[in-house]
Z-matrix of the N, CA and C atoms (Angstrom, degrees):
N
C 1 1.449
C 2 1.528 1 111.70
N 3 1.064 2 109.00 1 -28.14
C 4 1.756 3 112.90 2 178.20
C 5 1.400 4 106.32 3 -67.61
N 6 1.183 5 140.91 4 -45.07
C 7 1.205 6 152.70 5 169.31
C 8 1.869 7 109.20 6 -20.91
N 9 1.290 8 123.40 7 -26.72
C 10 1.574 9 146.05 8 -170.04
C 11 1.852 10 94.47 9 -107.09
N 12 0.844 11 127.95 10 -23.09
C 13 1.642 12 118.11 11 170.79
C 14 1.716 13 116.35 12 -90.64
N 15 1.850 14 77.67 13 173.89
C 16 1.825 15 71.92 14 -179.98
C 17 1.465 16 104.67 15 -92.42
N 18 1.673 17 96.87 16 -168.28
C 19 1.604 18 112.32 17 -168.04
C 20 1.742 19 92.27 18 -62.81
N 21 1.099 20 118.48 19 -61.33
C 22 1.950 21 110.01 20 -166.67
C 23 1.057 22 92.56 21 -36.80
N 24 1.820 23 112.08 22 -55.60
C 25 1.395 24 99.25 23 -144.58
C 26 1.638 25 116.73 24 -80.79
N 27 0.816 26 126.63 25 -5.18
C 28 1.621 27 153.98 26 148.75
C 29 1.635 28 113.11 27 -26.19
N 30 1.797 29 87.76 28 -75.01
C 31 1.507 30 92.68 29 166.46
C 32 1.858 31 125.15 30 -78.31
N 33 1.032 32 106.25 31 -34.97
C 34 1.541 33 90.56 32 157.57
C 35 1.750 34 120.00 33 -30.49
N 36 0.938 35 88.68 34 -63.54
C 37 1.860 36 99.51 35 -160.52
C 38 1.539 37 106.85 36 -61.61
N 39 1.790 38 115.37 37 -46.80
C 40 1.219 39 98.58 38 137.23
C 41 1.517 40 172.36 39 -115.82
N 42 1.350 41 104.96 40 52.67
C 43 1.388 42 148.22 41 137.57
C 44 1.529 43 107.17 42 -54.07
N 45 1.249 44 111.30 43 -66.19
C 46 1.783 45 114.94 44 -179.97
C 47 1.430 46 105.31 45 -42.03
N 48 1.626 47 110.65 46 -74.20
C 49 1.501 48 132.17 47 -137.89
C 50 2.094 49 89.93 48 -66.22
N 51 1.517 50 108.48 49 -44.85
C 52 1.868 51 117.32 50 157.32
C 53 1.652 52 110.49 51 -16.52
N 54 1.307 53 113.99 52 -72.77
C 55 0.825 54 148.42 53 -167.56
C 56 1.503 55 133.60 54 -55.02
N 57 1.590 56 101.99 55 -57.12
C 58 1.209 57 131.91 56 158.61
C 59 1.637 58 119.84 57 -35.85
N 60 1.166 59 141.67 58 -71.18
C 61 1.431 60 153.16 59 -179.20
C 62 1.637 61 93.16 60 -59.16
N 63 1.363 62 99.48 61 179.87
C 64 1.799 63 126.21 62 -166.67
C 65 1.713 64 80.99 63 -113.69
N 66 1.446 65 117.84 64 71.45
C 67 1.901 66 103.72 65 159.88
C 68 1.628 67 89.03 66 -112.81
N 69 1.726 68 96.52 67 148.43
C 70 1.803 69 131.67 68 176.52
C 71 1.599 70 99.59 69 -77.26
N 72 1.541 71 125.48 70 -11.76
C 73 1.349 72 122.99 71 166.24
C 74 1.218 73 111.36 72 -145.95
N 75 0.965 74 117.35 73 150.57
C 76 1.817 75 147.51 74 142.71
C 77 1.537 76 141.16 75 -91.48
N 78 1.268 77 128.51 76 76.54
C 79 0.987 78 90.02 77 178.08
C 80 1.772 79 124.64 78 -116.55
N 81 0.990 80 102.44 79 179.07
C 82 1.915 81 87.93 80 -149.14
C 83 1.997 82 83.91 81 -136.06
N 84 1.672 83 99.23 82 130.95
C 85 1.588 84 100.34 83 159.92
C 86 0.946 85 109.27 84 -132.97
N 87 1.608 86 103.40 85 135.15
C 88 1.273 87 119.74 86 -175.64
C 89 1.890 88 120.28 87 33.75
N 90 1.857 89 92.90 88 64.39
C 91 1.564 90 106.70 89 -175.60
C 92 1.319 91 123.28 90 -69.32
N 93 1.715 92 115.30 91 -13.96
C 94 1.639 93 123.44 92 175.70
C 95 1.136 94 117.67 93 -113.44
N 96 1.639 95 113.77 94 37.40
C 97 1.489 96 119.82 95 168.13
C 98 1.692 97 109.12 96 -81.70
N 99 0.975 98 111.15 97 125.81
C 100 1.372 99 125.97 98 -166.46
C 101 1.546 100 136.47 99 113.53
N 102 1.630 101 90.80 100 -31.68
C 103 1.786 102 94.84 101 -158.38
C 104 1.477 103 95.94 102 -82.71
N 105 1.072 104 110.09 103 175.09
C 106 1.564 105 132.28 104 -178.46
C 107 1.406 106 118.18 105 -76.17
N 108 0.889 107 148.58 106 116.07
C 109 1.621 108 140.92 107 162.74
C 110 1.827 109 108.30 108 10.21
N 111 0.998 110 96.03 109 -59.98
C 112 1.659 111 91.11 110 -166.43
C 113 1.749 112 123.36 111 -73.37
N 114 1.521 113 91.58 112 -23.62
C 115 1.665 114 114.70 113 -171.24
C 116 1.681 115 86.50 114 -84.27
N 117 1.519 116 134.97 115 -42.48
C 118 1.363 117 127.18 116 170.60
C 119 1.222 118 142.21 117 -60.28
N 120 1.450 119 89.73 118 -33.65
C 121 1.691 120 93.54 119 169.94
C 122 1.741 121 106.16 120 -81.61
N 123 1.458 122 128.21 121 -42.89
C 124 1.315 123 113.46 122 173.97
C 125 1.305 124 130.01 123 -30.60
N 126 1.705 125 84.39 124 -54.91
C 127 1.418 126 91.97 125 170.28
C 128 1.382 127 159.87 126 -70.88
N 129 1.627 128 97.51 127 2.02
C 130 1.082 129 127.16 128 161.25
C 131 1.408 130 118.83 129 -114.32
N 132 1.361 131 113.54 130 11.73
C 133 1.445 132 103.62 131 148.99
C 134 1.263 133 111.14 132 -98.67
């Protein structure tokens, strides 16, 4: 179903789904490739 969104919204979801479970790590590259200025900075606050 993600396949029908855009790139932010792409990585949002997986950003979420990361997130979601009980893991002791994360690691994330280059997790705000795509999003828009505004969706990047959120997301890094």
């Amino acid at each position: 179903m993600v396949d029908k969104l855009s790139g932010g919204q792409e990585q949002k979801v997986r950003f979420a789904l990361a997130t979601a479970g009980d893991s002791d790590l994360i690691v994330l590259d280059e997790p705000t490739t795509g999003m828009d200025v505004n969706a990047r900075q959120a997301f890094w606050s």
